[in-house]
HTML snippet that shows the backbone in 3Dmol.js (N, CA, C, O; Angstrom):
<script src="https://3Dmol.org/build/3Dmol-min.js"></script>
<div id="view" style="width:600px;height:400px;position:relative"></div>
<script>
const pdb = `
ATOM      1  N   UNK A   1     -76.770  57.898 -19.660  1.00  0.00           N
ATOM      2  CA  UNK A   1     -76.479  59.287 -19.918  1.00  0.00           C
ATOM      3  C   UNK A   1     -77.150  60.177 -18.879  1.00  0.00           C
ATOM      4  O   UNK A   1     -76.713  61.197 -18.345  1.00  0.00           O
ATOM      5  N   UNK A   2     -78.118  59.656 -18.747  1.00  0.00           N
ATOM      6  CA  UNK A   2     -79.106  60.918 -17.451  1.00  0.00           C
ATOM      7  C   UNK A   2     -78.036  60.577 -16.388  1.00  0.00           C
ATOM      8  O   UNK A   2     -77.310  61.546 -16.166  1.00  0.00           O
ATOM      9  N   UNK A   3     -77.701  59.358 -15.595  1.00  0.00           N
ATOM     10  CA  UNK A   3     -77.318  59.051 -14.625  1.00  0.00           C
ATOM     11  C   UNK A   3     -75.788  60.311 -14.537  1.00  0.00           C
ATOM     12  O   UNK A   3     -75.459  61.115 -13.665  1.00  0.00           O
ATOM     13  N   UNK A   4     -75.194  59.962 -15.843  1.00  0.00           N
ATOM     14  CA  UNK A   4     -73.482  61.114 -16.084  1.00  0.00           C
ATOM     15  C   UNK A   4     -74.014  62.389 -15.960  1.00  0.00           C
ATOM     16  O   UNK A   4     -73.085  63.094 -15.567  1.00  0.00           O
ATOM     17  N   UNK A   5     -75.656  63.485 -16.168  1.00  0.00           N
ATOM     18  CA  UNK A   5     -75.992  64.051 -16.145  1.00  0.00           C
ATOM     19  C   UNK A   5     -76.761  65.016 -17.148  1.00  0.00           C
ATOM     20  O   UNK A   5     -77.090  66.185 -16.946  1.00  0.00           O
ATOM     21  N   UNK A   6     -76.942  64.315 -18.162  1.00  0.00           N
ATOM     22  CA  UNK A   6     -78.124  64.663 -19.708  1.00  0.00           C
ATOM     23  C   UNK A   6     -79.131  64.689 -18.750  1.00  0.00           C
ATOM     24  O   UNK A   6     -79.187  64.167 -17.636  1.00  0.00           O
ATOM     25  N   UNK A   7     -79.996  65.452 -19.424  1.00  0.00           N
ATOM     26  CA  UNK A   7     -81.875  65.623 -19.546  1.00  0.00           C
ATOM     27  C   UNK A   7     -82.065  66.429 -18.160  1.00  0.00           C
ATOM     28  O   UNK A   7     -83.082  66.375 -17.470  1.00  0.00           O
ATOM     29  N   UNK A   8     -81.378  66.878 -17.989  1.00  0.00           N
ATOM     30  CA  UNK A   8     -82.001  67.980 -16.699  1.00  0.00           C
ATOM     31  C   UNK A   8     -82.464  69.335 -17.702  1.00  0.00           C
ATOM     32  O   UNK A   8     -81.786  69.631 -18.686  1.00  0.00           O
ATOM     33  N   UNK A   9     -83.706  70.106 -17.313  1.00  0.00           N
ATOM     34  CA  UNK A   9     -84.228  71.233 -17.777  1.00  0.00           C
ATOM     35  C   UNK A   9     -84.980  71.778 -16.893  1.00  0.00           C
ATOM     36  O   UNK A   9     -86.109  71.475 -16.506  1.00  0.00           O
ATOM     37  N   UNK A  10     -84.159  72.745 -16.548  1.00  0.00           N
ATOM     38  CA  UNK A  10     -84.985  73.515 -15.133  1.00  0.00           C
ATOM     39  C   UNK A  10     -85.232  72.345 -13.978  1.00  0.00           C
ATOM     40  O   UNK A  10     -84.160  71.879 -13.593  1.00  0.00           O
ATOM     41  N   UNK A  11     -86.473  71.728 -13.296  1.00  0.00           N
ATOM     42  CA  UNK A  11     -86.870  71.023 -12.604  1.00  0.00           C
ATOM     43  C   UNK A  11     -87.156  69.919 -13.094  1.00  0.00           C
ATOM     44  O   UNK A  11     -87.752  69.244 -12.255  1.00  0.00           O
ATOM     45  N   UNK A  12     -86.992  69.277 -14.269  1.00  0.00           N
ATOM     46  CA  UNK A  12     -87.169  68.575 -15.532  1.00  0.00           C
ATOM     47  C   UNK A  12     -86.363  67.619 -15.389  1.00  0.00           C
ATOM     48  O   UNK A  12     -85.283  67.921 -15.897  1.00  0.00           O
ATOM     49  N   UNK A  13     -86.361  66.255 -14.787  1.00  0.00           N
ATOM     50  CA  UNK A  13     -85.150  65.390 -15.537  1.00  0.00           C
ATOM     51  C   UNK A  13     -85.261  64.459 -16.783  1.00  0.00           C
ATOM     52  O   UNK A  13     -86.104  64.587 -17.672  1.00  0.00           O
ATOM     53  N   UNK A  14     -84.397  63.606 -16.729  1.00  0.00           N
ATOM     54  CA  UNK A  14     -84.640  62.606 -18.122  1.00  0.00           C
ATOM     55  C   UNK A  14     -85.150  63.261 -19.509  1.00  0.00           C
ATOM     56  O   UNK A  14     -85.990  62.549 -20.058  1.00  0.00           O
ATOM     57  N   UNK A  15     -84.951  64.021 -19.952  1.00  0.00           N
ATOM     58  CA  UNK A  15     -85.675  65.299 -21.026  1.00  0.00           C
ATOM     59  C   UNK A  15     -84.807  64.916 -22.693  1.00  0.00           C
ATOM     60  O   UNK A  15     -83.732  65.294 -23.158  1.00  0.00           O
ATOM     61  N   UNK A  16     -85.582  64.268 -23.064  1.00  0.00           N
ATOM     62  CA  UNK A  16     -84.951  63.718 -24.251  1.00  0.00           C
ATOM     63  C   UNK A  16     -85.790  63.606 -25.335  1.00  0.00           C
ATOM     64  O   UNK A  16     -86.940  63.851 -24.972  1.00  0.00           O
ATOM     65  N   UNK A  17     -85.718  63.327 -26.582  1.00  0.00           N
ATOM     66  CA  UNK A  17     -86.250  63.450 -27.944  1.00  0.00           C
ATOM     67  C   UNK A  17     -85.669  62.079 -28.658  1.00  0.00           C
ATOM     68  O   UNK A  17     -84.499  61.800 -28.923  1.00  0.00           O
ATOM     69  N   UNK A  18     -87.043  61.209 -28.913  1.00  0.00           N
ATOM     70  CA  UNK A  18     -86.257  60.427 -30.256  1.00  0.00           C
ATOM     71  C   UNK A  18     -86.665  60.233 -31.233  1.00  0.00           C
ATOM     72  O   UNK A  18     -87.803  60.694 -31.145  1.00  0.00           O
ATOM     73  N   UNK A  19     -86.515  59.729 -32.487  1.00  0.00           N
ATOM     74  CA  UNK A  19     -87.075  59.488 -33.725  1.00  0.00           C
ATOM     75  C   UNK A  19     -86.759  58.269 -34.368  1.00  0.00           C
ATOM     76  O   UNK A  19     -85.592  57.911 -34.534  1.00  0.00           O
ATOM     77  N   UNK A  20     -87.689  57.647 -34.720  1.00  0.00           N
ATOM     78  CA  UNK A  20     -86.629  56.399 -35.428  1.00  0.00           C
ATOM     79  C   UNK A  20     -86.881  56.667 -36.731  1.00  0.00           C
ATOM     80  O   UNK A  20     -87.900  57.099 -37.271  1.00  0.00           O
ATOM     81  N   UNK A  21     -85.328  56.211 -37.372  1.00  0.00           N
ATOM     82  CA  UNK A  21     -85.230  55.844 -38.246  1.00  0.00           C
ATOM     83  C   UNK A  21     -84.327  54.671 -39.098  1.00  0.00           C
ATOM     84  O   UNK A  21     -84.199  53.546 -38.616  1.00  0.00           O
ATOM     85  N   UNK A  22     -83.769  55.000 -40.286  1.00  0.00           N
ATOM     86  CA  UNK A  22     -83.045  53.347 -40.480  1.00  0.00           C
ATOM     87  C   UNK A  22     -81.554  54.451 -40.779  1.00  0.00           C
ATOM     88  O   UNK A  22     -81.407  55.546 -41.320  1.00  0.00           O
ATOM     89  N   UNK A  23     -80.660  53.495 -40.118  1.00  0.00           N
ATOM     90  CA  UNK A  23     -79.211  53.644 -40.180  1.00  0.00           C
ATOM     91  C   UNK A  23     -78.345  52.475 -41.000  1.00  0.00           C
ATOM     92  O   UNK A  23     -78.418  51.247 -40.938  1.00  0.00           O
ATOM     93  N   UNK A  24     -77.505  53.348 -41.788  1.00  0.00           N
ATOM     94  CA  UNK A  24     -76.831  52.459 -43.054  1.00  0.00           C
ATOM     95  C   UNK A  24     -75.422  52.534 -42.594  1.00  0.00           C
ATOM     96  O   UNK A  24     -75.120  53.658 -42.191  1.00  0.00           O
ATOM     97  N   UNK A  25     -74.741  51.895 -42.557  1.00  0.00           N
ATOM     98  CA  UNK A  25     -73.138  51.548 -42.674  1.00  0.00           C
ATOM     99  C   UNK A  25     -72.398  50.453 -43.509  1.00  0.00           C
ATOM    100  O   UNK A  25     -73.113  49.716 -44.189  1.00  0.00           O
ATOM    101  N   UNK A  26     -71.175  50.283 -43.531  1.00  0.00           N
ATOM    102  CA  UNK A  26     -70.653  49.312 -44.451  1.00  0.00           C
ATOM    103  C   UNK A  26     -69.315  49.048 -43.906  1.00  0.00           C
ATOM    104  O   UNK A  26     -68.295  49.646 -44.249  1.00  0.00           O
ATOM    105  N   UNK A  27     -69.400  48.011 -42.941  1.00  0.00           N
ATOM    106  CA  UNK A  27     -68.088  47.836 -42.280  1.00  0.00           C
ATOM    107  C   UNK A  27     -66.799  47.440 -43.053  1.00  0.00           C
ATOM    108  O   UNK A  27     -66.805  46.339 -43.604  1.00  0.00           O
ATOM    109  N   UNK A  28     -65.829  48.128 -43.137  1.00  0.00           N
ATOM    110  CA  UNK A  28     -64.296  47.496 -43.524  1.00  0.00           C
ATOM    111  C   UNK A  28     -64.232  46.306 -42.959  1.00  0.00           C
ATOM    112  O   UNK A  28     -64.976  45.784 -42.127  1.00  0.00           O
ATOM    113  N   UNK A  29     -62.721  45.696 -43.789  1.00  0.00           N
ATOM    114  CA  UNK A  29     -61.602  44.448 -43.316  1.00  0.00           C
ATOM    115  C   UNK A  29     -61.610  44.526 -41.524  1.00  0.00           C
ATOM    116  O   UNK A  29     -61.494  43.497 -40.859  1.00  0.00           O
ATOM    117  N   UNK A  30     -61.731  45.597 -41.028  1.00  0.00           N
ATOM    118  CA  UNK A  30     -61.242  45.456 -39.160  1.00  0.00           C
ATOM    119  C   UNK A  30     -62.296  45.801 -38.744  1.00  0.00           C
ATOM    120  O   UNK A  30     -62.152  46.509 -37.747  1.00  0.00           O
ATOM    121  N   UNK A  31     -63.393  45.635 -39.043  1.00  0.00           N
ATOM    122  CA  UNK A  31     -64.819  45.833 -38.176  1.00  0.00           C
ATOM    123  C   UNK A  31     -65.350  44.721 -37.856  1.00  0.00           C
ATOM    124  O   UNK A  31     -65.316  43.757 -38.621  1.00  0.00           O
ATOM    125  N   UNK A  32     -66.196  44.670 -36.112  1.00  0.00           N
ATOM    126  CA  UNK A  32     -66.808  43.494 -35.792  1.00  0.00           C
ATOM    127  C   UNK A  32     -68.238  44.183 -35.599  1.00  0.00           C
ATOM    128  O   UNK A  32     -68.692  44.267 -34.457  1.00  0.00           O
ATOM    129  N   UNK A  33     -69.141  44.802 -36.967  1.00  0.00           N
ATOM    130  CA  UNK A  33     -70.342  44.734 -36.555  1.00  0.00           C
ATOM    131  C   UNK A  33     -71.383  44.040 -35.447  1.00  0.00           C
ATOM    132  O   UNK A  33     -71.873  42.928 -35.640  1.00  0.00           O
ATOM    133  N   UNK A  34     -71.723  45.052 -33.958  1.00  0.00           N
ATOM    134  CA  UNK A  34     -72.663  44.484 -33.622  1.00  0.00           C
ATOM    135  C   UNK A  34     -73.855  43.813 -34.505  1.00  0.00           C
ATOM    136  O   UNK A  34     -73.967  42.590 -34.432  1.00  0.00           O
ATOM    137  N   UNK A  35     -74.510  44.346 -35.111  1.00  0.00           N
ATOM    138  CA  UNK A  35     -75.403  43.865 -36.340  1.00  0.00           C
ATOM    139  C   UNK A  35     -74.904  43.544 -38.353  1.00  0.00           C
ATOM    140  O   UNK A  35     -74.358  44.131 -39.286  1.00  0.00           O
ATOM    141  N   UNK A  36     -75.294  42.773 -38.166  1.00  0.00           N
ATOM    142  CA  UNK A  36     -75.150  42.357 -39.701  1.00  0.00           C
ATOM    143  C   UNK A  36     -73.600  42.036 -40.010  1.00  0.00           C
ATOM    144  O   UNK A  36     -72.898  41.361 -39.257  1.00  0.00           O
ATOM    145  N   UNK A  37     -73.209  42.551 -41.092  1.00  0.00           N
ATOM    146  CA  UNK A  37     -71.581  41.653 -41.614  1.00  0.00           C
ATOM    147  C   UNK A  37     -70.520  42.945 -42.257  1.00  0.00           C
ATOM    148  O   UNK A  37     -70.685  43.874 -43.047  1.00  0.00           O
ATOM    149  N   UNK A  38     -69.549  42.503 -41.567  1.00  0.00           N
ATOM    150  CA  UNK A  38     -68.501  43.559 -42.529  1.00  0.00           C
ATOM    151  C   UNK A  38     -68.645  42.994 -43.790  1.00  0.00           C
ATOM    152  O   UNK A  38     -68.793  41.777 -43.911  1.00  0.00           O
ATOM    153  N   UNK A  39     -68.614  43.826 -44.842  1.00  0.00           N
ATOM    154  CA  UNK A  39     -68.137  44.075 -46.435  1.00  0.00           C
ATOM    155  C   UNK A  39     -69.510  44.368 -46.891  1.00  0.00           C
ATOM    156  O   UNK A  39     -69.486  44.779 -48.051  1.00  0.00           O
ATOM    157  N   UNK A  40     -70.568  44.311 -46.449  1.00  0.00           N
ATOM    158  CA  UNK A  40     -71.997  44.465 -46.682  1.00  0.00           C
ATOM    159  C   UNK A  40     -72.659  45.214 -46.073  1.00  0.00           C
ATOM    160  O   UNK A  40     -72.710  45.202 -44.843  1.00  0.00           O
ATOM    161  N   UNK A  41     -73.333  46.060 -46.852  1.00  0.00           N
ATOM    162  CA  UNK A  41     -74.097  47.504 -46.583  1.00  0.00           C
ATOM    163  C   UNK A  41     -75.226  46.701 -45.676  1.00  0.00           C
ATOM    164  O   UNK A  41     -75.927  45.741 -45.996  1.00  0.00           O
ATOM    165  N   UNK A  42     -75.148  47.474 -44.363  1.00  0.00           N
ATOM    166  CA  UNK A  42     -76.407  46.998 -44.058  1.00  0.00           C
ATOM    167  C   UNK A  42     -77.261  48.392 -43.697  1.00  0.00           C
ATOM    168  O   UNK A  42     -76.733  49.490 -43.522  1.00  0.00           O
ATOM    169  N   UNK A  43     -78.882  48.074 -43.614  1.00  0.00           N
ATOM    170  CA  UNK A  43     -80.023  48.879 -43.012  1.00  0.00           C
ATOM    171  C   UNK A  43     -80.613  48.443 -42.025  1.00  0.00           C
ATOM    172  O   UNK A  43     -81.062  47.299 -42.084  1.00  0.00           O
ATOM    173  N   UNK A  44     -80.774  49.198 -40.884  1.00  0.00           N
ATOM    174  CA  UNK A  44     -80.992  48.721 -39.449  1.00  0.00           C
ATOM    175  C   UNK A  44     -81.508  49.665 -38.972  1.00  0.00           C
ATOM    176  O   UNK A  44     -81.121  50.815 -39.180  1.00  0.00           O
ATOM    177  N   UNK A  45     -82.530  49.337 -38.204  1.00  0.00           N
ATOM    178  CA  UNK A  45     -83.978  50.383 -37.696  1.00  0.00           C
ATOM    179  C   UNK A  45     -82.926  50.599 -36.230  1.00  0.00           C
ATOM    180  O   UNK A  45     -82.237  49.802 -35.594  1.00  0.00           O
ATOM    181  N   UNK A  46     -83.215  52.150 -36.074  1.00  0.00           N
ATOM    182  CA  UNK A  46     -82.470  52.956 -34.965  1.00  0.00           C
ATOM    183  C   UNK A  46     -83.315  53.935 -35.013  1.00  0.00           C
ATOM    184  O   UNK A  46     -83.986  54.352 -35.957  1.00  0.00           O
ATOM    185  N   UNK A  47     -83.222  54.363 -33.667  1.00  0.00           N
ATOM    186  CA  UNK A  47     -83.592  55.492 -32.929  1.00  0.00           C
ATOM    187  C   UNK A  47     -82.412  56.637 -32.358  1.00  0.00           C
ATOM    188  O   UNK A  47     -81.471  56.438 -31.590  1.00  0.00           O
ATOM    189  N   UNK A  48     -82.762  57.656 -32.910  1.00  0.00           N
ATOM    190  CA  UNK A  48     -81.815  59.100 -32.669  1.00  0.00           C
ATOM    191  C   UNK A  48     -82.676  59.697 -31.371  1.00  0.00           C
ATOM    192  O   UNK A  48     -83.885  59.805 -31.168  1.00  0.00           O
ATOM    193  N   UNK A  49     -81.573  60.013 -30.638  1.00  0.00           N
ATOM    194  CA  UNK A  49     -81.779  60.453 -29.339  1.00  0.00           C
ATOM    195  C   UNK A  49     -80.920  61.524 -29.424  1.00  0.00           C
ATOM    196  O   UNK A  49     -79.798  61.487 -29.929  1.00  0.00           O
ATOM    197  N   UNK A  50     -81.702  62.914 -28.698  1.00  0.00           N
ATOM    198  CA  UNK A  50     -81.731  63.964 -28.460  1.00  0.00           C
ATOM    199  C   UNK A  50     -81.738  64.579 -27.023  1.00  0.00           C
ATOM    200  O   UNK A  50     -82.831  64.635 -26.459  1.00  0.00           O
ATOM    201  N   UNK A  51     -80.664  65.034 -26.391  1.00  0.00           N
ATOM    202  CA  UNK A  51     -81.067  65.609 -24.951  1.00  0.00           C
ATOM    203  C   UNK A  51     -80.184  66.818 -24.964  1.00  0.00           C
ATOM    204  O   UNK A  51     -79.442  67.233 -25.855  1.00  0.00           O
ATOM    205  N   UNK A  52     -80.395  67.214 -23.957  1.00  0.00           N
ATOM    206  CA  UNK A  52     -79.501  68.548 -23.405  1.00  0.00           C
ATOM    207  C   UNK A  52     -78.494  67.841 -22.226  1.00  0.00           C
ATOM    208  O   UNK A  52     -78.754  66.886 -21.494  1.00  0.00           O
ATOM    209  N   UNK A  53     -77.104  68.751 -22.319  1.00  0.00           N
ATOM    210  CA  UNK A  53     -75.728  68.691 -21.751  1.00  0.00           C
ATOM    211  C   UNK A  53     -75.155  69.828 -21.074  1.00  0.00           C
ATOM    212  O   UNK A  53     -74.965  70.801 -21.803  1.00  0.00           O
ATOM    213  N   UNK A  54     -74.888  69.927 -20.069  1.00  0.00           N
ATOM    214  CA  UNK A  54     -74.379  70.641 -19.363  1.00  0.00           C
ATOM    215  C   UNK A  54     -72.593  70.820 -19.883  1.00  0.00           C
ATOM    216  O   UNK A  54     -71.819  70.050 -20.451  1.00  0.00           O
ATOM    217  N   UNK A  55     -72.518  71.629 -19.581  1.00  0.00           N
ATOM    218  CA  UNK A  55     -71.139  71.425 -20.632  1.00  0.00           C
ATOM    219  C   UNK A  55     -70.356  70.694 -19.885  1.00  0.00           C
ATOM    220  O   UNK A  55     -70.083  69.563 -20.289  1.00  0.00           O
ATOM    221  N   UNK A  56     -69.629  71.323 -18.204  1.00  0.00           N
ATOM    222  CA  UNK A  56     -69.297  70.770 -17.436  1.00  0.00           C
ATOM    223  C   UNK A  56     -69.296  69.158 -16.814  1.00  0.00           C
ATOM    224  O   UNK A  56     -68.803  68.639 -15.813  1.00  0.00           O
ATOM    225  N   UNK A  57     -70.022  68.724 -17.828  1.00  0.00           N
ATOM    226  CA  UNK A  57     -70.946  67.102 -17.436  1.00  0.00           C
ATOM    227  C   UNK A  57     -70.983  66.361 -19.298  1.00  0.00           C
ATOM    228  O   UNK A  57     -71.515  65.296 -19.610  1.00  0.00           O
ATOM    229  N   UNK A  58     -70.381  67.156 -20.079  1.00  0.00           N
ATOM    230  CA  UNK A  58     -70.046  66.517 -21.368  1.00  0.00           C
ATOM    231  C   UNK A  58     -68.990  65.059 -21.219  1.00  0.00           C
ATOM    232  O   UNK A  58     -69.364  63.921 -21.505  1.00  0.00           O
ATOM    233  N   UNK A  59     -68.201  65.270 -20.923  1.00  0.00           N
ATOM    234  CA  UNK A  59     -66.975  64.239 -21.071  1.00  0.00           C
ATOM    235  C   UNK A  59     -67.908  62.903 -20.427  1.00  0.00           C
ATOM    236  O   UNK A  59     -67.705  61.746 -20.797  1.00  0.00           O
ATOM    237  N   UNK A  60     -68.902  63.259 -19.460  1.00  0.00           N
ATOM    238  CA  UNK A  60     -68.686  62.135 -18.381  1.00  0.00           C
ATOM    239  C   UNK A  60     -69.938  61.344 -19.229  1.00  0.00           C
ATOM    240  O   UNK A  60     -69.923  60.126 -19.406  1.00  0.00           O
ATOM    241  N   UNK A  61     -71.332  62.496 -19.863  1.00  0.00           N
ATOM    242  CA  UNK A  61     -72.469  62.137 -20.864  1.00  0.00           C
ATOM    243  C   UNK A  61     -71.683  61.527 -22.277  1.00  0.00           C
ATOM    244  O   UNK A  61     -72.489  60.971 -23.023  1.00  0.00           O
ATOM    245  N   UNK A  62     -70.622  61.526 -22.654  1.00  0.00           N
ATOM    246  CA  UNK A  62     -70.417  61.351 -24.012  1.00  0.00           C
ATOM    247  C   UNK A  62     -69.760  59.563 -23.851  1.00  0.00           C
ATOM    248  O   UNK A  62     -69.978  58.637 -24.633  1.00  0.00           O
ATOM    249  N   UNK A  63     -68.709  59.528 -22.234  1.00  0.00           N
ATOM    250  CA  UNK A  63     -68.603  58.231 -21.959  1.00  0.00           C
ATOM    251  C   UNK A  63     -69.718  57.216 -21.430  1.00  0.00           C
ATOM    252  O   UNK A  63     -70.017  56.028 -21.551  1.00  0.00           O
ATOM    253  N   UNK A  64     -70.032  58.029 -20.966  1.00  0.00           N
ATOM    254  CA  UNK A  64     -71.759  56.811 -20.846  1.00  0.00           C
ATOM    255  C   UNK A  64     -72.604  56.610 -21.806  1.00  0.00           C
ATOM    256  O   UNK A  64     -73.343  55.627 -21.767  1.00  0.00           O
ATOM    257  N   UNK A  65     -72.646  57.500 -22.831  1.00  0.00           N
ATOM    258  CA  UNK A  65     -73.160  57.266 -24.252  1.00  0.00           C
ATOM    259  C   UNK A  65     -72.204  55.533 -25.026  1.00  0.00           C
ATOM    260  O   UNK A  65     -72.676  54.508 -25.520  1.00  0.00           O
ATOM    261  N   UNK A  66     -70.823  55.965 -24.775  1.00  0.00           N
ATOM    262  CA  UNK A  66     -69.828  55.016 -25.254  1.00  0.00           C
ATOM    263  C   UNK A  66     -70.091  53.703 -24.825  1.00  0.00           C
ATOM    264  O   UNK A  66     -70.030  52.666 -25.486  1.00  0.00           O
ATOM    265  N   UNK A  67     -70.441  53.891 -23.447  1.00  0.00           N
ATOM    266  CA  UNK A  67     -70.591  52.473 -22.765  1.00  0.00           C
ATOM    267  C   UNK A  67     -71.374  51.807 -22.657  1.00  0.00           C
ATOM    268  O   UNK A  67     -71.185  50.673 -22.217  1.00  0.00           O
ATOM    269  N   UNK A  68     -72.850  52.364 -23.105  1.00  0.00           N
ATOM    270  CA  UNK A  68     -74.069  51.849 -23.182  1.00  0.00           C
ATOM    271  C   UNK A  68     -74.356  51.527 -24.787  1.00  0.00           C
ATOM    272  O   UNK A  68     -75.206  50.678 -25.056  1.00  0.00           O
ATOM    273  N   UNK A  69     -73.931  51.933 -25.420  1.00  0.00           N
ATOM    274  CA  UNK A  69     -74.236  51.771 -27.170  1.00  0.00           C
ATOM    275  C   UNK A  69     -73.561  50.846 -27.208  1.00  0.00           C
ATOM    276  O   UNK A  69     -72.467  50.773 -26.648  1.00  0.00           O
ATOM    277  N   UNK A  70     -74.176  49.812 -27.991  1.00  0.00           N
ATOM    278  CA  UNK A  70     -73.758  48.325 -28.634  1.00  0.00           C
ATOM    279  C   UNK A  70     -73.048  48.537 -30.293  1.00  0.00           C
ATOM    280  O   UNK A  70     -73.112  47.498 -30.950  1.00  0.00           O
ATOM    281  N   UNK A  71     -72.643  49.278 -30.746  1.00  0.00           N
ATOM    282  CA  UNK A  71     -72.089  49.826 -31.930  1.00  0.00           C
ATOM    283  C   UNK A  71     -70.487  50.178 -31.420  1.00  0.00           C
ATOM    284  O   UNK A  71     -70.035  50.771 -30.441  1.00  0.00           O
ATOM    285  N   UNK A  72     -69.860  49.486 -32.623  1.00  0.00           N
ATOM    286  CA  UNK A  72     -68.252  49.919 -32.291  1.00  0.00           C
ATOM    287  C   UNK A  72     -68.048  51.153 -32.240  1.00  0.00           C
ATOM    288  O   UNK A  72     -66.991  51.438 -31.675  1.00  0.00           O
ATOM    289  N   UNK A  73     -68.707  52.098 -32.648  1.00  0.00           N
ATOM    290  CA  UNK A  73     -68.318  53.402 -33.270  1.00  0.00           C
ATOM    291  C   UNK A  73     -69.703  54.057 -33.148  1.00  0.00           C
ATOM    292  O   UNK A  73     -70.423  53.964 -34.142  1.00  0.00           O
ATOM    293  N   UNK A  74     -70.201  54.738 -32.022  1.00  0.00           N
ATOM    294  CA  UNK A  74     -71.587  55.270 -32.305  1.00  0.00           C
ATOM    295  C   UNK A  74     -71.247  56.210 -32.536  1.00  0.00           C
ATOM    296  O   UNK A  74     -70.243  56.614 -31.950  1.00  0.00           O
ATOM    297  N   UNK A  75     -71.968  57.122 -33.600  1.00  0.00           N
ATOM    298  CA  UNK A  75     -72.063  58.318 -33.834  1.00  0.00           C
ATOM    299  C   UNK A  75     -72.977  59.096 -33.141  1.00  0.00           C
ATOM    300  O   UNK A  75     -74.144  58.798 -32.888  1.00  0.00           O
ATOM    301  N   UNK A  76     -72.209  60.401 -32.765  1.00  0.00           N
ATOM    302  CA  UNK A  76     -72.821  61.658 -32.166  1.00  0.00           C
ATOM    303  C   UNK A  76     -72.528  62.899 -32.561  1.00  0.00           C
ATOM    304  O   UNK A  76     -71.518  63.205 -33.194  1.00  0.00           O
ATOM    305  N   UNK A  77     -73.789  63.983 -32.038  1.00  0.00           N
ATOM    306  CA  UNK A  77     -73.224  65.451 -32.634  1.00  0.00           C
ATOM    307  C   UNK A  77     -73.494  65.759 -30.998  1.00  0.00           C
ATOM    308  O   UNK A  77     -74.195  65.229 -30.135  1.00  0.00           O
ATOM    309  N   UNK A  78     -72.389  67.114 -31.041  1.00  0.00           N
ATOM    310  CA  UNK A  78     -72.500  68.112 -29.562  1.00  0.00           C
ATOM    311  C   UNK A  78     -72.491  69.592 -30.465  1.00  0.00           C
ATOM    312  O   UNK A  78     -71.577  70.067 -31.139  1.00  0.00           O
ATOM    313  N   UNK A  79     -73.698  70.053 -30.238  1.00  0.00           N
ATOM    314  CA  UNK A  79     -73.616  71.283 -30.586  1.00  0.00           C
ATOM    315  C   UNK A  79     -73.920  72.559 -28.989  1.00  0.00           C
ATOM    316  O   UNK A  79     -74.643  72.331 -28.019  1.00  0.00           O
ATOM    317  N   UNK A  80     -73.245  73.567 -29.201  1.00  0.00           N
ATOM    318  CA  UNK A  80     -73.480  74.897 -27.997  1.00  0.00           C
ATOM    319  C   UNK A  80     -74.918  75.127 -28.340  1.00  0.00           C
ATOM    320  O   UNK A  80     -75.489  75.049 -29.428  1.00  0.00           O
ATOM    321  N   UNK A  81     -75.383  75.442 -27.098  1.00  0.00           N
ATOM    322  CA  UNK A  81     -76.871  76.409 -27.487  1.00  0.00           C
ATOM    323  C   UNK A  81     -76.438  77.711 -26.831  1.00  0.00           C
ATOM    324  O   UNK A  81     -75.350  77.675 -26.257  1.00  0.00           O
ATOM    325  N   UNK A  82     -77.070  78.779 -26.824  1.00  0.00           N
ATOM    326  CA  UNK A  82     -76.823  79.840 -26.729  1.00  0.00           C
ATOM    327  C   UNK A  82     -78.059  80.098 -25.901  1.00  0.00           C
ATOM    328  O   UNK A  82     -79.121  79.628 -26.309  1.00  0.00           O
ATOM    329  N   UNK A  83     -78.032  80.863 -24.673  1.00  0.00           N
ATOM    330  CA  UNK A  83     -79.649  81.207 -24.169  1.00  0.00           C
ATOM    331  C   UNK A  83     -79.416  82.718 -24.566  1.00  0.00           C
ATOM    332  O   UNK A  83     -78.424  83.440 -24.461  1.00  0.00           O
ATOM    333  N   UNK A  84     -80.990  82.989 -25.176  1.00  0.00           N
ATOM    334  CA  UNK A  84     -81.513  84.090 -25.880  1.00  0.00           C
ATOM    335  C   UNK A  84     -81.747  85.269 -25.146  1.00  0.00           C
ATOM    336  O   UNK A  84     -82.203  86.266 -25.708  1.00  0.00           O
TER     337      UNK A  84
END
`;
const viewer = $3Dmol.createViewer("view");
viewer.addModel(pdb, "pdb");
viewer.setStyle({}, {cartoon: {color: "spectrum"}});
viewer.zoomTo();
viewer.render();
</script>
């Protein structure tokens, strides 16, 4: 993601936030869980990562997010910030 262009801040690169915690899912009939088994709830220690996006440099941060996550389906949020 830094490389597509996340974590720049001012003179700042790589500028990111994480937290771990445990992530729950429950794969359907057409899922090939990287971890654990479709039809069964699983809990799996993850880390949430946090950076800043240039907007212009979204599409290219959201496919390198895609391509580096080992999850069929990673979940993400993109929210606007607004400077004050």
């Amino acid at each position: 993601m830094f490389r597509a262009g996340a974590g720049r801040i001012g003179d700042y690169e790589r500028c990111s936030w994480f937290a771990a915690g445990t992530g729950t899912f429950l794969g359907g009939a057409a899922t090939a869980p990287a971890v654990g088994e479709r039809g069964k709830e699983e809990h799996v220690a993850e880390l949430r990562v946090e950076t800043v996006v240039p907007a212009d440099r979204l599409e290219e941060v959201v496919a390198a997010l895609c391509a580096a996550h080992p999850y069929e389906e990673p979940a993400y949020d993109v929210y606007s910030l607004l400077d004050a």
